[in-house]
Structure formats: structure tokens, C-alpha cells
C-alpha positions in Angstrom: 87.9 103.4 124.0 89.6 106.4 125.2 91.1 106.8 128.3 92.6 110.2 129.8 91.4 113.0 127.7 93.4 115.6 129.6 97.0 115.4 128.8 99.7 115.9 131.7 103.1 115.0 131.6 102.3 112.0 133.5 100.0 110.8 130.5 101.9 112.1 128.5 105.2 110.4 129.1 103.4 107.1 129.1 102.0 107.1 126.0 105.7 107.9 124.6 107.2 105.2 126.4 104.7 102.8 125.1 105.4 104.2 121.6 108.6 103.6 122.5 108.0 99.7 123.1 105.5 99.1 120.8 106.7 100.8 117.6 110.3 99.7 118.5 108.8 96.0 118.4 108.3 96.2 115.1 111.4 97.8 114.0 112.7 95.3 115.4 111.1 92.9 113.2 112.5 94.8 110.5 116.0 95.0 111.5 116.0 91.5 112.3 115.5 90.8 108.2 117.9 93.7 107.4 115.7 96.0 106.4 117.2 99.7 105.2 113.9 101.2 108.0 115.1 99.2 110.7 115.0 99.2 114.8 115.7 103.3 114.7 113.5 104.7 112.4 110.8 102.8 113.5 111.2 104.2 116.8 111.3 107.8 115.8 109.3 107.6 113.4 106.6 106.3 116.2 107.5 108.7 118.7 107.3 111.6 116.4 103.6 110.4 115.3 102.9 110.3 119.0 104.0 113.9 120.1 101.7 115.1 117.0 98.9 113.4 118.4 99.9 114.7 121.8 100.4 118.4 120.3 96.5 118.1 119.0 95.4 116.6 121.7 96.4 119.5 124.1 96.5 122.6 121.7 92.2 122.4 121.6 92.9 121.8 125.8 94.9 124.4 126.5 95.4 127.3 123.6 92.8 126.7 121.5 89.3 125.4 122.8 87.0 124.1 120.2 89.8 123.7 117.2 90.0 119.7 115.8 92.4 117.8 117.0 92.6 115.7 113.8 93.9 118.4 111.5 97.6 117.8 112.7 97.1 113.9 112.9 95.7 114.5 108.9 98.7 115.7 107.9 101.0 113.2 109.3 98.9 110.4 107.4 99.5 112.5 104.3 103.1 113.2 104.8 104.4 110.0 106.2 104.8 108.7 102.6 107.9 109.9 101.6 109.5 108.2 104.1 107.5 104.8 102.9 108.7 105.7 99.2 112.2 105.7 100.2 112.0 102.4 101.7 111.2 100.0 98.6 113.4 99.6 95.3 111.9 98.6 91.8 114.2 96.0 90.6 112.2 95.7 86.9 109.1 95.2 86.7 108.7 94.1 90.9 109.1 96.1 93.8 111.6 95.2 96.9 110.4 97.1 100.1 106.9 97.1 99.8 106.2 95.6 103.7 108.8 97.4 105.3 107.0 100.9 103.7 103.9 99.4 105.0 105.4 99.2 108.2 106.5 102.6 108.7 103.0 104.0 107.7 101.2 101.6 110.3 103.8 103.1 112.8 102.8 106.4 112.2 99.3 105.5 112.5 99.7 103.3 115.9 101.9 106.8 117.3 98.9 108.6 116.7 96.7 105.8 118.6 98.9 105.7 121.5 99.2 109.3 121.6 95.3 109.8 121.5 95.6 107.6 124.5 93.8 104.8 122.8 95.3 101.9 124.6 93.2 98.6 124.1 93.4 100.1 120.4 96.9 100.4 119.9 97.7 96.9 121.8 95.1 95.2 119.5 96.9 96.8 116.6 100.7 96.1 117.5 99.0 92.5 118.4 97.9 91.9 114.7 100.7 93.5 113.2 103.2 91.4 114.5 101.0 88.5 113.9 101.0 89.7 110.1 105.0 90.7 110.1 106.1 87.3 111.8 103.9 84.5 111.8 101.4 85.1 108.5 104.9 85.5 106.4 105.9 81.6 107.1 102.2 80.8 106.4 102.6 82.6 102.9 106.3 80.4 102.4 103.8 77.3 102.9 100.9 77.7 100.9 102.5 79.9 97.8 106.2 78.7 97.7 105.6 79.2 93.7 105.3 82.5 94.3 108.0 83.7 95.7 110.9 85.6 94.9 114.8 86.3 96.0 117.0 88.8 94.9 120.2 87.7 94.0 123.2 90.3 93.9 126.6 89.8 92.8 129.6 92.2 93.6 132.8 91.7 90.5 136.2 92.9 90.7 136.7 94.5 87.4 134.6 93.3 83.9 131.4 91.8 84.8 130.1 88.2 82.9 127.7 87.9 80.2 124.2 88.3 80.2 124.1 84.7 79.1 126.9 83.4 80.9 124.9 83.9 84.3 121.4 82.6 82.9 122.9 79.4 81.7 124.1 78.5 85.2 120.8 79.7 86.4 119.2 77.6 84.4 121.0 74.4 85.1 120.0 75.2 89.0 116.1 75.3 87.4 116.2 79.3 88.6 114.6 81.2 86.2 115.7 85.0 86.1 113.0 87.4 86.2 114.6 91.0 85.9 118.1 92.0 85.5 120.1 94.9 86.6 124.1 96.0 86.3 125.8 98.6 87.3 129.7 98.8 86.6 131.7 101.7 88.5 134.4 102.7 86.8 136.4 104.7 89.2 136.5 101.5 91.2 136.7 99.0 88.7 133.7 97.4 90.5 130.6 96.2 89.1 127.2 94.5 90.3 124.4 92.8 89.2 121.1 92.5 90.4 118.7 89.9 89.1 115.1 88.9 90.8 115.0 85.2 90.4 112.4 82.4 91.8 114.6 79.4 93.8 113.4 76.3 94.1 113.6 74.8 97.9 115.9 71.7 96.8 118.7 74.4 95.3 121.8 73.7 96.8 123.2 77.3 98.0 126.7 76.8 98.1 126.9 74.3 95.0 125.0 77.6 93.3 127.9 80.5 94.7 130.5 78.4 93.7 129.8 77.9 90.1 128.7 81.6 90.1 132.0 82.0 91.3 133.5 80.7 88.4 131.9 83.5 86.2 134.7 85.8 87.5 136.3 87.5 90.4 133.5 87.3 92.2 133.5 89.8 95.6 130.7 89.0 97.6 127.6 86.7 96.6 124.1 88.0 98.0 120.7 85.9 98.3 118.0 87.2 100.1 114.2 87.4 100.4 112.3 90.0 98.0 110.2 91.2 101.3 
């Protein structure tokens, strides 16, 4: 239902301020998981969504009577997705990123809800999409732990290890290596390696680093969820 066709800077500055709240919620969300579209862009990207639906909103109110207010609203649906495309990675033949670009589309889409001054709407929406975000994700650990993938980074001072040398540790953790990725920087002597691997629950963490350790000067050790 909406409420408060005629925009004022009263209305106006509330729907912004809930944008504010509700898109910042789940940046939030985001940054809590240390995602690249965190707490920030969430927030502007909202706001900005918002202030398009306000300009559309008031340009048929009080320049333009009779012109649709969806044209500008249409073109922030179209254009949002090169921010979404910046925020996944294909690591072989998956794709890293893929809720957190989801994210940032929805909170184009709930700006232009709140600023359209659809409340119940846009409360319902931030309702179910933190529902999804939070509390659906630890239902999905539960019911498809088979399915589920980490990316596992590793950071070398100079010459990286062997292809083989890595999956044979791997595989004596039972962690079978789906994709792998290196990159070696010469200028800094620095390499890195990025493989997407499925980990059992009973894998011992630190009994895993240290015998990647062994592999080499070994600079930092990453494991984290393929979100």
C-alpha cells in the first residue's frame, strides 16, 4: 500500500532515513562476513536508489504532470549490475560473490520501495531478506553440509610449492581440491594460491596450517566460506 503520494521534505527525509536503517542492516550483514560490498556501499548504494525514486516521484508532481514515474526507477534496475558484477570472483569453474551481488541489487530495489513511500512493503522485504542472509544460511550448513565449499588462500615468501605437494596434504586431511589458482609477483617475490576446496566438519584447522606451513615460507594462511 502506498502511503504519502506528495513528496515534501518531511516525507522525504524519512524515507531516506529509513533507507538509511534498513539498507544499512544489511550491509551490515555483509561486512560482518567480510564481504568486499560491505556496511558502506550498502548504504549508498540504498540511499542513492531512494533519491531516484524520490526524483520520479516528484518530477510528474511538480515539473512534469502526467510523465511515468517508473522510467528513472527502470533504469536503476538495469544499471545497478555493474556494481553486482564487481562483487563476485570466478575462482574456476565456481563463482565467489554471488549473495553479496544479490544483495546489492535487492538494495537498489528496496531504495526504490522506501522511496515510493511503500512502507509495510519495504519492512516485509528487509524482514525476509535478513531472514534469507542470516538465519536460512545456517539452515543450508545443516541440511547440505556435502555441498559446501571454502576457499582456501595461501600467501608465500618467494617460490611457491608444487601443484602436488599441496594436494597430497589435502588429501591426507580427506579435502578434495576443486579449482586451483597461482599468481607469483615478481617485483615482490610474493606469490599466492587460491584453491576452492570442500572441508569436512571433523578437519582439524590448525593441524591443517601447520603442515601447509611446512610447504614453505608460508605468509598468511586463509580459510573462509565461498558465500
Amino acid at each position: 500500500m502506498l502511503s504519502g503520494t506528495t513528496i515534501d521534505i518531511a516525507s522525504a527525509s524519512a524515507r531516506l532515513g529509513f533507507s538509511f536503517l534498513a539498507c544499512g542492516l544489511i550491509g551490515l550483514e555483509r561486512e560482518a562476513r567480510r564481504q568486499a560490498a560491505g556496511l558502506r556501499t550498502h548504504i549508498i548504494i540504498g540511499l542513492g536508489a531512494t533519491m531516484l525514486m524520490l526524483l520520479s516521484a516528484w518530477v510528474p508532481q511538480r515539473l512534469a504532470p502526467g510523465q511515468d514515474p517508473g522510467r528513472i526507477a527502470a533504469q536503476v534496475v538495469s544499471g545497478i549490475g555493474f556494481l553486482g558484477a564487481g562483487a563476485f570472483i570466478k575462482i574456476g569453474n565456481n563463482v565467489k560473490g554471488l549473495t553479496t551481488a544479490a544483495s546489492i541489487w535487492f538494495v537498489a530495489a528496496l531504495g526504490l520501495t522506501i522511496g515510493a513511500g511503500m512502507w509495510e512493503i519495504s519492512l516485509v522485504g528487509l524482514f525476509l531478506s535478513l531472514l534469507a542472509l542470516i538465519f536460512v544460511e545456517k539452515v543450508e550448513r545443516r541440511m547440505f553440509p556435502s555441498e559446501r565449499y571454502k576457499l582456501l588462500q595461501l600467501w608465500y615468501e618467494g617460490r611457491m610449492p608444487p601443484r602436488s605437494s599441496l594436494e597430497a596434504v589435502l588429501k591426507r586431511f580427506g579435502i578434495p581440491m576443486q579449482t586451483f589458482d597461482a599468481e607469483l609477483s615478481f617485483a615482490k617475490k610474493a606469490a599466492r594460491i587460491n584453491m576452492l576446496v570442500k572441508v569436512p566438519a571433523i578437519v582439524d584447522y590448525e593441524d591443517l596450517f601447520t603442515e601447509l606451513k611446512k610447504l614453505g615460507k608460508v605468509d598468511k594462511v586463509r580459510l573462509q566460506e565461498n558465500y
